[in-house]
C-alpha positions as semicolon CSV with decimal commas, in nm:
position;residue;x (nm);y (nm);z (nm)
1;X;-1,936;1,684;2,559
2;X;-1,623;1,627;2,785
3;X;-1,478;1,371;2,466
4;X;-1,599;1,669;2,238
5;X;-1,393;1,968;2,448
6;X;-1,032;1,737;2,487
7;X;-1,058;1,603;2,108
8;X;-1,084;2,002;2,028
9;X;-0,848;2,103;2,199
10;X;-0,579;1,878;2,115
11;X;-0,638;1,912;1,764
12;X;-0,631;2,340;1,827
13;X;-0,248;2,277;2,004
14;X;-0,196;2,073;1,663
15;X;-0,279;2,374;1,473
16;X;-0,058;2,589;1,663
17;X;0,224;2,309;1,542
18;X;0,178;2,398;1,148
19;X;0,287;2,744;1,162
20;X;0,524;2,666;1,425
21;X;0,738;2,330;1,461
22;X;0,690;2,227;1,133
23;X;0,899;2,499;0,961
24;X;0,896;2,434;0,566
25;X;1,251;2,330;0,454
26;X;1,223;2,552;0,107
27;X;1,066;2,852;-0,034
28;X;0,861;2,590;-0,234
29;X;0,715;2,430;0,080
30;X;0,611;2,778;0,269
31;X;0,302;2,874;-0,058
32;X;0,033;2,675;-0,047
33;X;-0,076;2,564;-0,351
34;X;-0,238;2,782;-0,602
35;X;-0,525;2,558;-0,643
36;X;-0,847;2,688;-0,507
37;X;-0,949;2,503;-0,199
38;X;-1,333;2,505;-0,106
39;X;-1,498;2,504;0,242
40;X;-1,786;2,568;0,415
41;X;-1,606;2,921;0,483
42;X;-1,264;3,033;0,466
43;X;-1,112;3,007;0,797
44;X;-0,980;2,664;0,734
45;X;-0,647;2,580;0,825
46;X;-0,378;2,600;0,551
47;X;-0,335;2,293;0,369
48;X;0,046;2,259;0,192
49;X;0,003;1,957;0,030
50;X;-0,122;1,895;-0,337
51;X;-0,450;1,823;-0,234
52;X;-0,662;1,750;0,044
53;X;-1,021;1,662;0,118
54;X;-1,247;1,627;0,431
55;X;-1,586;1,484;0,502
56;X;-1,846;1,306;0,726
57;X;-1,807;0,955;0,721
58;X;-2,192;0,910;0,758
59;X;-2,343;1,147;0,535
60;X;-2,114;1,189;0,257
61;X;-2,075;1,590;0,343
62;X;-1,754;1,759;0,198
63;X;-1,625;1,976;0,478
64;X;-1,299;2,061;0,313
65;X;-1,195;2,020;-0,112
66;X;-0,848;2,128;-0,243
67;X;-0,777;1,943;-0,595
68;X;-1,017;1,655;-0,463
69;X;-1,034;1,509;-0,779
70;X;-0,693;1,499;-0,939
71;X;-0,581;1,238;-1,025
72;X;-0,228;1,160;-0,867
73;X;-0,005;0,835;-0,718
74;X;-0,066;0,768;-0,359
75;X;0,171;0,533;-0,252
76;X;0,068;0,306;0,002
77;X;-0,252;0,445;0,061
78;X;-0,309;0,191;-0,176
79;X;-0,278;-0,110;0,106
80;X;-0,640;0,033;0,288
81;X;-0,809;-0,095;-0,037
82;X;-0,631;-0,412;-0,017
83;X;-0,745;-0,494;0,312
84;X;-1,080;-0,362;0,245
85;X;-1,097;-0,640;-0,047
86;X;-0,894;-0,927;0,128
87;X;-1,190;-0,916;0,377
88;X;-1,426;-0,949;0,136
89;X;-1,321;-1,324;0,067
90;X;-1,168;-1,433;0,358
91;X;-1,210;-1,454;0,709
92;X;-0,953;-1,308;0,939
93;X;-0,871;-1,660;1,107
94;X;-0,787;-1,791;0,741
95;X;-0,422;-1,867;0,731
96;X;-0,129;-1,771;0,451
97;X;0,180;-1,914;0,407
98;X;0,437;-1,671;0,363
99;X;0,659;-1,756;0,045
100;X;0,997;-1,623;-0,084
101;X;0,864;-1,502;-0,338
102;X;0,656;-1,253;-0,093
103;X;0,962;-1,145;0,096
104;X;1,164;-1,049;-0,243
105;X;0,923;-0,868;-0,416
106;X;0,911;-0,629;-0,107
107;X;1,318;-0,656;-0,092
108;X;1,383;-0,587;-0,444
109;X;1,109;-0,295;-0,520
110;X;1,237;-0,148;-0,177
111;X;0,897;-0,119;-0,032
112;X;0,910;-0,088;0,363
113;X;0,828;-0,441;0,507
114;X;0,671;-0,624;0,784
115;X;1,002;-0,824;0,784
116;X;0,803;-1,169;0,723
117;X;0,985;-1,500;0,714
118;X;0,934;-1,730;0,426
119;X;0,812;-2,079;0,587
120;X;0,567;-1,882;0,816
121;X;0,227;-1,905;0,876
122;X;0,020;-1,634;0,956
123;X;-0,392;-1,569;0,968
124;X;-0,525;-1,331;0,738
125;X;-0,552;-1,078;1,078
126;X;-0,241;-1,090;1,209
127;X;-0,105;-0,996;0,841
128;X;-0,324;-0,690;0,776
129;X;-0,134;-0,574;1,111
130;X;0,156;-0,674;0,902
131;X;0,005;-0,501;0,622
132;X;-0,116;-0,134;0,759
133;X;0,128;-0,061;1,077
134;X;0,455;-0,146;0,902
135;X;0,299;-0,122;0,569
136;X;0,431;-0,417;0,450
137;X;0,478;-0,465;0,111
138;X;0,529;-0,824;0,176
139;X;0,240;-0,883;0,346
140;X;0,044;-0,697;0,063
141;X;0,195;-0,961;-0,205
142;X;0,111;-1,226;0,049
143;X;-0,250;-1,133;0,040
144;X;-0,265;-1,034;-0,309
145;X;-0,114;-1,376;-0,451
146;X;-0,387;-1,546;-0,190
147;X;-0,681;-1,415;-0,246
148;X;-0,693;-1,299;-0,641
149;X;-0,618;-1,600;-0,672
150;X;-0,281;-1,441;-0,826
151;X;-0,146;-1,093;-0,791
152;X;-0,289;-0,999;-1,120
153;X;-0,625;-1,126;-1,046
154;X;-0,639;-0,959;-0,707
155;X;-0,551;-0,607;-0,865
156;X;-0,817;-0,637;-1,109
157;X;-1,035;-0,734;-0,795
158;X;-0,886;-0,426;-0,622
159;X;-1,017;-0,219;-0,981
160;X;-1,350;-0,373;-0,979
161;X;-1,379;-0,293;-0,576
162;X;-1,319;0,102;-0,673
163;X;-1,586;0,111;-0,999
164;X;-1,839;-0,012;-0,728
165;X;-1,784;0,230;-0,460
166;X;-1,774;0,471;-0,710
167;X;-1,432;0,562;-0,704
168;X;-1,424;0,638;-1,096
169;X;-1,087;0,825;-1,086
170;X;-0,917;0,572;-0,924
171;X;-0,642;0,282;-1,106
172;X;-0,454;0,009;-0,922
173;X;-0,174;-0,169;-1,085
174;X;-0,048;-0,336;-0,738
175;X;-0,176;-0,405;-0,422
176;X;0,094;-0,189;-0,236
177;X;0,141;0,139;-0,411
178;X;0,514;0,075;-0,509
179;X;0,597;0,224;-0,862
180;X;0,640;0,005;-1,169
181;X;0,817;0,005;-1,485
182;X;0,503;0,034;-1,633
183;X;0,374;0,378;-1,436
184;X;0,232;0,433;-1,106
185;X;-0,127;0,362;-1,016
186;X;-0,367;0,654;-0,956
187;X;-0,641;0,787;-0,722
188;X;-0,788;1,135;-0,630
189;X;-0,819;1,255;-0,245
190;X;-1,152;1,235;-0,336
191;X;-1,211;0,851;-0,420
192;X;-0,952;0,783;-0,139
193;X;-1,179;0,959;0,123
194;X;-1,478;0,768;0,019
195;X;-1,277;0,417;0,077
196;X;-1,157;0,552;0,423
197;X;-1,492;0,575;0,528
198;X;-1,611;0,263;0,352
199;X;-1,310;0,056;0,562
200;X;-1,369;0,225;0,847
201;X;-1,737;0,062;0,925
202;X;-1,514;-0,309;0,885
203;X;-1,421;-0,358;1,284
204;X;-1,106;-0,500;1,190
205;X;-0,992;-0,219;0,941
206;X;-1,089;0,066;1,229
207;X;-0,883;-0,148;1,521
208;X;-0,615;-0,224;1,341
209;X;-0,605;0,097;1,178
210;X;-0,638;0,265;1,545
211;X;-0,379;0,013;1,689
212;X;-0,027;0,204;1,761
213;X;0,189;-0,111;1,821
214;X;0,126;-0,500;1,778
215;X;0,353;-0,773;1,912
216;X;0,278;-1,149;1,827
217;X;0,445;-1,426;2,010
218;X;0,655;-1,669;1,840
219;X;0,453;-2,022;1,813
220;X;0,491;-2,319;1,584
221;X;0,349;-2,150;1,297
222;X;0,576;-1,831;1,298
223;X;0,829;-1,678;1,435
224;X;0,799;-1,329;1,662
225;X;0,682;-1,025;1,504
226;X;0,659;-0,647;1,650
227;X;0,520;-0,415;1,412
228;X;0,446;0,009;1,517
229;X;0,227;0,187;1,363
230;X;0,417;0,470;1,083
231;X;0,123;0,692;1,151
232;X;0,193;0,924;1,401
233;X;-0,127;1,087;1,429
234;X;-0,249;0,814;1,643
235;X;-0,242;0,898;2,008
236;X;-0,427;1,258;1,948
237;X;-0,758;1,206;2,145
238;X;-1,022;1,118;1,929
239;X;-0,761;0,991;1,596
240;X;-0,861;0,677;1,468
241;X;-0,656;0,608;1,182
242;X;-0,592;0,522;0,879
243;X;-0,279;0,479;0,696
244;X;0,048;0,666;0,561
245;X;0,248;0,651;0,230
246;X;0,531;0,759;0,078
247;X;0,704;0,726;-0,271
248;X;0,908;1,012;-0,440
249;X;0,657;1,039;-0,686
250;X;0,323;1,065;-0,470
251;X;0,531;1,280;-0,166
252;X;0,411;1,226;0,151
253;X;-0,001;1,145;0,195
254;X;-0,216;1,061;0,447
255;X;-0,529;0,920;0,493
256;X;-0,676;1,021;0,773
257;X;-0,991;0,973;1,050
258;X;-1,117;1,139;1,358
259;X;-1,452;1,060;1,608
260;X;-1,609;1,252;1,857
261;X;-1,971;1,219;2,022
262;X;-2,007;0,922;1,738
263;X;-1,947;1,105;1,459
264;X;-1,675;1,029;1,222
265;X;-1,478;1,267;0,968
266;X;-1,238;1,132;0,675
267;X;-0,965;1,290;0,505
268;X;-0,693;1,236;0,307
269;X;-0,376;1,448;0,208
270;X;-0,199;1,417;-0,094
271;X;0,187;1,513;-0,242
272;X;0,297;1,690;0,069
273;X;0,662;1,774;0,065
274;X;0,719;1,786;0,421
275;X;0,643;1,451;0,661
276;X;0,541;1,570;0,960
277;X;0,351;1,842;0,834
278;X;0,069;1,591;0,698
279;X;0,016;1,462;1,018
280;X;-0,033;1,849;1,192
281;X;-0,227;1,952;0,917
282;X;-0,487;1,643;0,939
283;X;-0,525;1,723;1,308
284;X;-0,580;2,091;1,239
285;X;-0,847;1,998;0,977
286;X;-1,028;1,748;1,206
287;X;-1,058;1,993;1,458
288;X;-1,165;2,243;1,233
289;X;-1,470;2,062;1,059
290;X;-1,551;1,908;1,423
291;X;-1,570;2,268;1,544
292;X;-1,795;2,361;1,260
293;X;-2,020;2,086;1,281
294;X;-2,057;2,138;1,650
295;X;-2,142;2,488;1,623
């Protein structure tokens, strides 16, 4: 109950942020959207963004909907469903050599980067460190090229993950979320909140997911690496994750997780136009459908 009252009342002071700190920059930013949002009521906090959806991890509930099921780019949100399928086929003490060719694709699509070094070696869980906290797009080729075998093969992997978890609205063309010539991939806030809780019962996803910095030591294999976490939600009492993203085309999203007294509640946020809004708003809808479920 104690975990319960200081996880609600952070997330209330968070709430208290969105119609304060986090002034919109434009007249376009201060509407919500004109979809229609659905809820269990309608007290729920404003949501800014595109879309948005909430539910419980465990029993598939939908707290929260706001255009849960169109389908839009999400940037690297993409990377949660490449670590959710590199663990599928290998084990985190496997170890991948880092090649050029890893480090340029992330250089030349100007994806952010975990700043690897061609040469080094690196097991499969120090990368997804690499992968989510930076969210490297070099350690997503990395893994991609490793375990498709081939990037190719590894997205159609990624594809045939999302058809089985039922994720119907969802496309991958990459394993990082960067645009391509040939069009962006696609999900829904929907199929993206049913993968966040899907990752979130692999150990590894939820610590490294959780983890707000990671430093690894320089050895023989590698070189010295210090990666923070771009999610700033993490340190709210209760937050446990998940992962950020950003192109022009998706706008800023979110995917997002919160526990208290052992339950868990996903969300995810989709095309918002202002950064540090997403993160306010996710804390004022976890404390929201907390505070409903508790009542």
């Amino acid at each position: 109950m104690r975990h319960r009252k200081a996880f609600l009342t952070a997330m209330a002071g968070a709430l208290a942020l969105v119609t304060g700190l986090t002034r919109p920059a434009s007249a376009h930013a201060t509407t919500p959207s004109t979809a229609v949002a659905t809820s269990m009521d309608g007290d729920a906090p404003a949501v800014y963004g595109r879309a948005a959806y909430l539910m419980d991890a465990s029993s598939g509930e939908v707290l929260y909907d706001k255009s849960g099921i169109e389908r839009m780019p999400i940037a690297s949100l993409t990377k949660t469903m490449t670590a959710y399928v590199v663990l599928q086929a290998a084990k985190p003490t496997d170890v991948v050599r880092i090649t050029r060719a890893d480090v340029a694709y992330a250089e030349d699509g100007g994806g952010t980067t975990a700043d690897l070094r061609p040469g080094d070696r690196l097991t499969v869980g120090e990368l997804l460190y690499g992968l989510m906290l930076p969210s490297g797009a070099d350690a997503a080729h990395a893994l991609a090229r490793a375990y498709g075998p081939g990037v190719q093969g590894f997205v159609a992997r990624m594809n045939e993950t999302a058809r089985s978890l039922g994720m119907n609205d969802t496309h991958y063309v990459n394993a990082d979320g960067l645009p391509t010539p040939g069009g962006d991939g696609y999900s829904t806030a929907r199929d993206q909140s049913v993968l966040a809780a899907k990752a979130l019962r692999i150990p590894l996803i939820k610590q490294v997911a959780g983890t707000r910095r990671h430093d690894l030591d320089a050895t023989g294999e590698h070189r010295s690496y210090d990666w923070s976490n771009t999610n700033r939600l993490l340190g709210t009492p209760g937050a446990i994750g998940l992962k950020t993203g950003f192109t022009r085309a998706a706008g800023y999203c979110l995917a997002f997780a919160g526990e208290s007294d052992g339950r868990v509640l996903v969300g995810v946020l989709l095309d918002e136009s202002v950064s540090s809004r997403r993160f306010t708003t996710a804390s004022a809808l976890l404390s929201w459908g907390t505070a409903h479920q508790s009542a």
